[in-house]
N, C-alpha and C positions, 0 to 999 in steps of 0.2 A: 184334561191337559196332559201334555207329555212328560214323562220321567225326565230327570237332569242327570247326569252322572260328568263327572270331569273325568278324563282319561291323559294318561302317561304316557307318552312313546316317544323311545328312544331310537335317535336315528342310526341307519344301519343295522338293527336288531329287529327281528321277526317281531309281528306283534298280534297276539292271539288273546279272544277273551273271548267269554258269554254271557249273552243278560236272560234274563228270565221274564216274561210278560205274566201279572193277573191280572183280572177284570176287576172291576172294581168291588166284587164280593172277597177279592183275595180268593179266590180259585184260578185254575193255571187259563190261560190264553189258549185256545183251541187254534193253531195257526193252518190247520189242514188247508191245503189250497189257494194261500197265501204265497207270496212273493215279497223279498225285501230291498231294500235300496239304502246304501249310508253313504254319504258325501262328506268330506272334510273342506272346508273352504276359509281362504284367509277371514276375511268377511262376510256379514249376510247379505253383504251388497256386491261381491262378489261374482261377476259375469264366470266365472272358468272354476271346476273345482280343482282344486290342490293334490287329491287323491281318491283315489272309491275303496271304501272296504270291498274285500270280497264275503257275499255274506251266505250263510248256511242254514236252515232252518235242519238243527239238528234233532229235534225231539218236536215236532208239531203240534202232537197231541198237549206236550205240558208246556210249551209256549217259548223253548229254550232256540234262540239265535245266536251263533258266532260269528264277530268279526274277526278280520283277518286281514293284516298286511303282510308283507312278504320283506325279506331284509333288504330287497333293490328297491321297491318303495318307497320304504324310512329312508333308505339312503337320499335317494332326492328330494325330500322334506326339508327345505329352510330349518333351523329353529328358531320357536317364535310359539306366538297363541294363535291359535284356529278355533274355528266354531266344527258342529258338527251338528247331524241329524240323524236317525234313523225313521226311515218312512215302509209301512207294509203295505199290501195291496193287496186285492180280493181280486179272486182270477174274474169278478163283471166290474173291474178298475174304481171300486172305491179304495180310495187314500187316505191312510191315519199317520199323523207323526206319533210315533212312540216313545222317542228318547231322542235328545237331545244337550248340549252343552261346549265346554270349553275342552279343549287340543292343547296339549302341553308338548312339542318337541323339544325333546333335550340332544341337546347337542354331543355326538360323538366324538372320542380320541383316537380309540382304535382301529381302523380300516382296514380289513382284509382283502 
């Protein structure tokens, strides 16, 4: 089954984090050759997503993924709860959800 993690993000502010995959012995996720995909979407009933991280498999070998939004992004984020997913791929197109959970946007004051 997939990891849950609830995530923060603040609209109009960059939004940058990393998760780390193990296998189920707690050793790191080998993601060599892998490709990732995360969608944020009001719903999981949701025809249209809301947003796409930008994702990076930054350390392959020990399993480490960054998502990333950009501050014009959160900018156009509603605040409200969203779902989200991350899903990885094996370059002969099998599909695993990894992670998954709740969207927290907080609403900004600031605007630049």
């Amino acid at each position: 089954a997939a990891g849950y993690q609830e995530l923060f993000i603040e609209q109009g502010s960059d939004y940058i984090t990393t998760i780390t995959l193990d296998d189920v012995d707690g050793m790191p996720y080998d993601l060599t050759d892998f490709t990732a995909k995360s969608q944020i979407r009001k719903s999981y009933y949701s025809s249209n997503a809301t947003a796409e991280f930008t994702i990076t498999i930054t350390d392959p070998v020990t399993g480490v993924i960054g998502l990333n939004l950009d501050s014009a992004n959160t900018a156009n984020i509603a605040a409200g709860r969203y779902v989200y997913d991350v899903v990885i791929k094996t370059n002969s197109n099998v599909r695993t959800r990894v992670l998954e959970g709740i969207v927290n946007v907080l609403p900004q004051v600031t605007v630049f």
